[in-house]
N, C-alpha and C positions, 0 to 999 in steps of 0.2 A: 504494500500500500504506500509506503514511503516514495517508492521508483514513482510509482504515479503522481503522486507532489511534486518532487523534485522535476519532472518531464512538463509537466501544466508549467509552474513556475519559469521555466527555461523556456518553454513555446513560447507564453507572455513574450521575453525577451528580446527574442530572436525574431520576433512577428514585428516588435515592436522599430527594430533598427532599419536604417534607409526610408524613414519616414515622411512624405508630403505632404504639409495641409492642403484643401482645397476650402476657397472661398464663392460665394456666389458674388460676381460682379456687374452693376450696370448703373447708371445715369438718369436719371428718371426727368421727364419734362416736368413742364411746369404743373403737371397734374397731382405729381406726389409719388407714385405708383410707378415701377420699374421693373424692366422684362430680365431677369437676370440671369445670367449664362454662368454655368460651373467652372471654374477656372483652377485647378494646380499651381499654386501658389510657387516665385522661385525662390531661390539659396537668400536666406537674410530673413526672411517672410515668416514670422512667428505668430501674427495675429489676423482675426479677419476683423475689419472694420465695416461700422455702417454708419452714416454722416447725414441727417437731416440739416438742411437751412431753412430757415422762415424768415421771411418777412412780412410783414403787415402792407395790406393795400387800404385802398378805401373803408372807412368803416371799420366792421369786426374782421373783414374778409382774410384772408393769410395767402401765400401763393410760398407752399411747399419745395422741395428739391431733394431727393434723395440719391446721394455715393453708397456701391457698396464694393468692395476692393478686399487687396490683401495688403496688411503693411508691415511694416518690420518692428516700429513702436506706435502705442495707440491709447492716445490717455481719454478712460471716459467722462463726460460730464456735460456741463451744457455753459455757454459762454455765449452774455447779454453785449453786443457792438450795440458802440453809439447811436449808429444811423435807425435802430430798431428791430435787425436781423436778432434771431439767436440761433446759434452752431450748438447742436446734440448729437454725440457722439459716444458710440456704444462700441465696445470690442470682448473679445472672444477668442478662443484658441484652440476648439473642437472642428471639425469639419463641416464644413457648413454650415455653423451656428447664424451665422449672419444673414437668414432668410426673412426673419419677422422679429419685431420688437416683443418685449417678454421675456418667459424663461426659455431658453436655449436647449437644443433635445442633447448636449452635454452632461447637462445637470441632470436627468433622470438615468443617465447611464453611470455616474457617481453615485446617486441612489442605491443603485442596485448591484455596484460592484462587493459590496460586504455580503449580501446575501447570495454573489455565487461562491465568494473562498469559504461560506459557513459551508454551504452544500460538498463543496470539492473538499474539504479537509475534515471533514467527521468521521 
């Protein structure tokens, strides 16, 4: 039973080296909303980003813009310019997490990583 611990453990490993992120990437017009294509992130590329701009128009009205890319650093948060834009900007480092705002299908696989080593080592 041990061999087979030690062999899982070592798969992990060895699955895990020569690794690629992939992000989704696209540009979104003035609608908000962006068609975004799967991309393999290159050498440098440790985060996926996703970058809304707003700006306020007439009124209550807002005129959206959404980046979604791969980048190499990526700080989240959201940053008020003078002019009345503000930049919100979310990052990640799971595959593909950068498809919709919210929780990222990363996090449910962190969930549930305890409950397969309980399973694999009893």
């Amino acid at each position: 039973m041990m061999d087979l611990r030690v062999s899982v453990v070592l798969l992990f490993v060895f699955l895990t080296g020569g690794y690629s992120l992939k992000c989704y990437m696209c540009i979104s017009a003035q609608t908000g909303s962006c068609n975004a294509v799967e991309k393999t992130c290159g050498n440098g590329m440790y985060k996926c980003e996703s970058k809304t701009i707003e700006q306020p128009i007439a009124g209550t009205a807002k005129v959206s813009i959404t980046t979604k890319q791969c980048s190499a650093t990526c700080e989240a948060g959201t940053q008020q310019l003078p002019n009345g834009r503000s930049i919100t900007t979310q990052c990640c480092g799971t595959d593909l997490c950068n498809a919709a705002d919210g929780v990222y299908k990363g996090s449910f696989l962190l969930l549930l990583s305890p409950l397969l080593f309980y399973f694999l080592f009893q």
